[in-house]
C-alpha positions in Angstrom: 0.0 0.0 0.0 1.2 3.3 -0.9 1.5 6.0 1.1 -1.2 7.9 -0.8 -3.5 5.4 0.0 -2.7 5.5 4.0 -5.7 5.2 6.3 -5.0 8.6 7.3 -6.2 10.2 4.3 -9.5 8.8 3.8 -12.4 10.7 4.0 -15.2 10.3 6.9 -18.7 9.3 5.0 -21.2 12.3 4.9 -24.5 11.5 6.4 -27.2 11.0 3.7 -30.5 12.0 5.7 -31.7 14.1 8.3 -30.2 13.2 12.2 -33.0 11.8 14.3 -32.9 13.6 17.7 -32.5 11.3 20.6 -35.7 10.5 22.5 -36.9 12.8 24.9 -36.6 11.8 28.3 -39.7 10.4 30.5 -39.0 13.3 32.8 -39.4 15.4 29.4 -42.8 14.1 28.4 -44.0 14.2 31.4 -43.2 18.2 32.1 -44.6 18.8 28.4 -47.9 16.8 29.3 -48.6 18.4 32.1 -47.8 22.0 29.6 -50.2 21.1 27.6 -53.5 19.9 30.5 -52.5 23.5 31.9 -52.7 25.3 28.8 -56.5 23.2 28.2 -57.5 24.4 31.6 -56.4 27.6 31.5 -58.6 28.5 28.3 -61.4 26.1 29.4 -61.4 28.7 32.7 -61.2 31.8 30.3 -64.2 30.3 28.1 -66.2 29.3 31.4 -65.5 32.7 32.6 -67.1 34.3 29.6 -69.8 32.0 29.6 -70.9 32.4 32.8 -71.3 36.2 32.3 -73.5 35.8 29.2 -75.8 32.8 30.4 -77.6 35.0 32.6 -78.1 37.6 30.3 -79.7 34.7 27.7 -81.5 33.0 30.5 -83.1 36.9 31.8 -84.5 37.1 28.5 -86.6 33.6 29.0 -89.6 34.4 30.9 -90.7 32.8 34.0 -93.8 31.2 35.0 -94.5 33.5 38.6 -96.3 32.3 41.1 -100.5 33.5 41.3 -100.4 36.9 42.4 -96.7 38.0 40.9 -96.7 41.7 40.6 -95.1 42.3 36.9 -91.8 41.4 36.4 -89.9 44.5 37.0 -91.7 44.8 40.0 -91.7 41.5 41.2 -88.1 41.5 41.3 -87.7 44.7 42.6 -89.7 43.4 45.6 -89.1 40.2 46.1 -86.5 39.0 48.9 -86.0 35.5 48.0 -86.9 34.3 51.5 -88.6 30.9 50.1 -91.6 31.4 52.4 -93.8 30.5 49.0 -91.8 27.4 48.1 -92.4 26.2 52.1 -96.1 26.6 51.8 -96.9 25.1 48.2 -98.7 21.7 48.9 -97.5 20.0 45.4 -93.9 21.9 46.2 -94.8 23.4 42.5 -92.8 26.5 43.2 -89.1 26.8 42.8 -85.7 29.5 43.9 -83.9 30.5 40.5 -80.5 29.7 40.2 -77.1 31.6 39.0 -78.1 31.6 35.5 -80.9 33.8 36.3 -78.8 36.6 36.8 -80.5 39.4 38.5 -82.8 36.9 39.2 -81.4 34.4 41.3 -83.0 32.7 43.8 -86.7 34.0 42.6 -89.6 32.3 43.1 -91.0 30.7 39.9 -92.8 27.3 38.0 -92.0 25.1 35.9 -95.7 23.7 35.1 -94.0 21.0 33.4 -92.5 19.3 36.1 -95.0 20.3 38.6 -97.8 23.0 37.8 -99.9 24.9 40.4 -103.2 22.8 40.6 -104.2 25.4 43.8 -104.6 22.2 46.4 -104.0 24.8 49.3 -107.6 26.7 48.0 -106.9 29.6 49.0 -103.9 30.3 47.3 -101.2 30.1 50.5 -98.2 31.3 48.8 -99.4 34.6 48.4 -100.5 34.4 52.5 -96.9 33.6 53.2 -95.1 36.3 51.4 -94.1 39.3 53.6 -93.3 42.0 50.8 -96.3 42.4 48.3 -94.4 40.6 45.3 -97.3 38.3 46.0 -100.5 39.9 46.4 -104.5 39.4 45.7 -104.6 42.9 45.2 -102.1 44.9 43.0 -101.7 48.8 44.9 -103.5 51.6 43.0 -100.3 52.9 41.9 -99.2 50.0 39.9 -100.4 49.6 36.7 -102.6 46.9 34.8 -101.4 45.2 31.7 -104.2 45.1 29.3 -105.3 41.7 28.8 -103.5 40.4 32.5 -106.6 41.3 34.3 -109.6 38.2 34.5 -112.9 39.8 33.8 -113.8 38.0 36.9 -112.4 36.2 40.5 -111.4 32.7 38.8 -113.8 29.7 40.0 -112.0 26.7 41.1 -113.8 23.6 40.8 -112.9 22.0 43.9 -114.2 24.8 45.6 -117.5 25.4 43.4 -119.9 24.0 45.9 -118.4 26.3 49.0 -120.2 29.3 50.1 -117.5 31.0 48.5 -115.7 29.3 45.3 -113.5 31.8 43.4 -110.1 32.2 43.8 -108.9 35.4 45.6 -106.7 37.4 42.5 -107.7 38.7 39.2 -104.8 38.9 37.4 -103.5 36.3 35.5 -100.3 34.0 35.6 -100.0 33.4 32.0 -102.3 31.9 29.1 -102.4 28.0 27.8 -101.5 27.8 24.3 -102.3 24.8 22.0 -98.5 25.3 20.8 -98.1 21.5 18.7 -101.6 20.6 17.6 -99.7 17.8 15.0 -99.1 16.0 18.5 -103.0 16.3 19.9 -104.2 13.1 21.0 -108.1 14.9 20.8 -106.9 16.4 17.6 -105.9 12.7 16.1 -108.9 11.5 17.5 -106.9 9.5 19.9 -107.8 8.1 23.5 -105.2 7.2 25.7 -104.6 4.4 28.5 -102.4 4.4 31.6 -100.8 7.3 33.9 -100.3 10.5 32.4 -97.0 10.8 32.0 -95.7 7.0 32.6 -94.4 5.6 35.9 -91.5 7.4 36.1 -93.1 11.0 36.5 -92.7 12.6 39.7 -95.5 15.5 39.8 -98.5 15.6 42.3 -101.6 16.8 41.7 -105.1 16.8 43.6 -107.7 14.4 42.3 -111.2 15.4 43.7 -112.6 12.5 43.2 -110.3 10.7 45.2 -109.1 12.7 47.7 -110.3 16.9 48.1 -107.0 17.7 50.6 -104.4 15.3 50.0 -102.5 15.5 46.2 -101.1 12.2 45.1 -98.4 11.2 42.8 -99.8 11.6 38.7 -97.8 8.3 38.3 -100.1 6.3 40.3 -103.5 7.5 38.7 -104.5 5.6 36.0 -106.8 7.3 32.8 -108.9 5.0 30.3 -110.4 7.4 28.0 -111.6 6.8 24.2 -110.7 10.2 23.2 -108.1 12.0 24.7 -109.6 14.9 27.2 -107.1 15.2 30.1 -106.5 18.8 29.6 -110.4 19.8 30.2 -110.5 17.1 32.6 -107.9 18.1 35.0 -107.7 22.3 34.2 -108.9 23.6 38.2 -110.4 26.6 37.2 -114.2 26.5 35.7 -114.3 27.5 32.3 -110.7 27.9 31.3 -110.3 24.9 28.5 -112.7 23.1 26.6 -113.0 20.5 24.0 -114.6 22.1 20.4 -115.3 20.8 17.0 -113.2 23.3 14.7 -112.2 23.1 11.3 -108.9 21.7 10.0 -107.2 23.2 6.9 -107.7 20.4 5.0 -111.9 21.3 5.7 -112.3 18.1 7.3 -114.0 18.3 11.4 -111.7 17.7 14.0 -111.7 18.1 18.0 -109.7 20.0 19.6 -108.6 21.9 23.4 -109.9 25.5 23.1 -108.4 28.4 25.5 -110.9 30.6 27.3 -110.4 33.9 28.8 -110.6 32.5 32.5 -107.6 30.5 32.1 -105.2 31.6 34.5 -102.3 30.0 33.1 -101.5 27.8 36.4 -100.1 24.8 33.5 -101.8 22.2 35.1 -102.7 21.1 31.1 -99.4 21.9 30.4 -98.1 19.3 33.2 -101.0 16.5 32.5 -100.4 16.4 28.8 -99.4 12.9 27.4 -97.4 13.5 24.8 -93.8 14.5 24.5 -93.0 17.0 24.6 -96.4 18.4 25.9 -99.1 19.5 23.2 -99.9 22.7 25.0 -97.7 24.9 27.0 -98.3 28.1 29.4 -97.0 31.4 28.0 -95.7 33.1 31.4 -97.1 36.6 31.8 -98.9 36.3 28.6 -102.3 38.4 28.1 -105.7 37.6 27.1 -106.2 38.4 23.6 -109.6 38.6 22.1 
């Protein structure tokens, strides 16, 4: 071998791709995990943040089913101190303290006649009895103004009460109206019946059934209807008058059945909460007003 040609001299090989770091340590990926949870909390906090600011502000704008004798809303919250005297008094525990997402509204009273309506089991209307401010009241002060259409032309007639010496209701404005808001899903519409408890086993409302019991309400789930046309809105409404069933006219021109509204509903969403079908046919419209 020459001398040319001498180990010495030759050239080290060039690498022909890219240099593949080493691994990172466990230590490593561990400290970059725990980077990255922080940086996925951190903006979950600053999106929960937000969001908890603007919920109220969407859920102010939903109205609320009052209890009977709610002054008008501006009022009503102006006046009421969330003391929860109504929700202790309420036989059927129908009324409810608003949570955080009520904004200015936390923690006042309202309904949610789907769950549990006001079917007035107490007679003579005890939540207004137990409220110690006037956001309750059978009679609205002189100074406060009526909405037109709020006031009932006359003291509501409860049917429990209707053979008493004295069987209206004492307040004469209204809670809200009934509306017949998904007449495709009308059992009375379809020409339906319908067999079993109102709304299945499972449901947890109370109402009072008169012809079982005048004082005491029992559970919905253990009253069982057998009816060949589906009437448990008229059936059950408290107050005399207030819902009906009528023959009325379908587009189509063909005759059908169907719940009619009547200006002594007081919008108490017992129909609403005795409904069979799901989700419920007819609905209360808080603080709506009687339109002619």
């Amino acid at each position: 071998m020459s001398e040319d040609d001498s180990p010495e001299d030759e050239q080290p090989a060039k690498p022909t791709g890219k240099v593949k770091p080493p691994p990172l340590s466990r230590s490593k990926r561990q400290a970059l995990r725990r980077k990255f949870l922080r940086t996925v909390l951190l903006t979950g906090g600053v999106l929960g943040a937000g969001l908890s600011g603007f919920l109220p502000l969407v859920y102010a704008r939903k109205p609320r089913l009052r209890p009977p004798g709610a002054l008008d809303e501006k009022h009503f919250l102006a006046s009421c101190i969330k003391c929860g005297q109504c929700v202790q008094v309420c036989p059927v525990q129908a009324i409810r303290l608003a949570d955080l997402v009520d904004g200015v509204g936390v923690g006042a009273p309202y309904i949610d006649a789907r769950d549990q309506a006001c079917d007035f089991s107490c007679d003579a209307v005890q939540c207004v009895l137990a409220c110690p401010t006037g956001s309750l009241t059978y009679n609205k002060p002189a100074f406060l103004e009526t909405r037109p259409g709020a006031q009932l032309a006359a003291r509501p007639i409860l049917i429990a009460k209707e053979d008493d010496p004295e069987p209206t209701l004492n307040f004469s404005e209204r809670m809200g109206v009934a509306r017949l808001t998904r007449p495709e899903m009308c059992l009375a519409i379809k020409g339906k019946g319908f067999k079993g408890p109102a709304r299945g086993h499972t449901f947890r409302g109370k109402m009072r059934y008169m012809r079982i019991n005048r004082w005491k309400p029992i559970p919905i789930a253990e009253y069982r209807y057998e009816v060949e046309e589906c009437d448990l809105c008229v059936r059950e409404c408290p107050i005399k008058g207030a819902i009906s069933i009528e023959t009325v006219y379908a587009p189509d021109g063909t005759q059908r059945k169907s719940p009619v509204v009547h200006e002594p509903c007081v919008g108490c969403g017992v129909c609403e909460m005795i409904c069979p079908t799901e989700p419920g046919s007819i609905e209360i419209m808080p603080r709506e007003v009687w339109r002619t």
